[in-house]
C-alpha positions in Angstrom: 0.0 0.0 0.0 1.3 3.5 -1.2 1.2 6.1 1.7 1.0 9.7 0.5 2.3 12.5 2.2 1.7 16.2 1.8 4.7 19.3 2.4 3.5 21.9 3.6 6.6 23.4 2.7 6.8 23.2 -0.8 2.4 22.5 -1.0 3.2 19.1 -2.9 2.2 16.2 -2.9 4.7 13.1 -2.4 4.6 9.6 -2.4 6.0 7.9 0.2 8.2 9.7 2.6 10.7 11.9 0.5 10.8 15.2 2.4 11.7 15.7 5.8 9.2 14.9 8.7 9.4 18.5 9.9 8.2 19.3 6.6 5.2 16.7 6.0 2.0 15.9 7.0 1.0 12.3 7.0 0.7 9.4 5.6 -2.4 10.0 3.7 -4.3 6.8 2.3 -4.7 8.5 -1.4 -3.2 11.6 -3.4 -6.8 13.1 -3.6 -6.8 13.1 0.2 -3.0 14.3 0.8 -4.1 16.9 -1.5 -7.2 18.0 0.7 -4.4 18.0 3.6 -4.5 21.9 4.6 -8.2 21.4 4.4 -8.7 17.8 6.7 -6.4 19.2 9.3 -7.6 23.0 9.6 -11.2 20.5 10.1 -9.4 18.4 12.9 -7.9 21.3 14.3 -11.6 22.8 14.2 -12.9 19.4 16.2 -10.1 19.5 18.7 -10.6 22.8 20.1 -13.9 22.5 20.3 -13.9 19.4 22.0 -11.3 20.9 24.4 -13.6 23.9 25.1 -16.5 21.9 25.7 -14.0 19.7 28.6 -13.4 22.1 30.5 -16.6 23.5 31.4 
């Protein structure tokens, strides 16, 4: 199974793990979604906090 991977650095996509890990988000199960990366974790990012405000009251 290919993994793809998505630099936010350079805003390509790769497959497999060519870039550094500073540099990469990932391992994506298709190009398609690697390439909705800034998008999926802006989303997750979205969830998190939300769930973390809703914790602590």
């Amino acid at each position: 199974m290919t993994a793809w991977w998505y630099n936010h650095k350079t805003g390509e996509v790769e497959e497999g793990p060519k870039s550094l890990g500073s540099d990469r988000d990932g391992p994506f199960a298709s190009y398609e979604e690697a390439a909705r990366a800034p998008e999926i974790i802006a989303e997750r990012s979205r969830k998190w906090a939300a769930e973390e405000a809703g914790g602590e009251r």
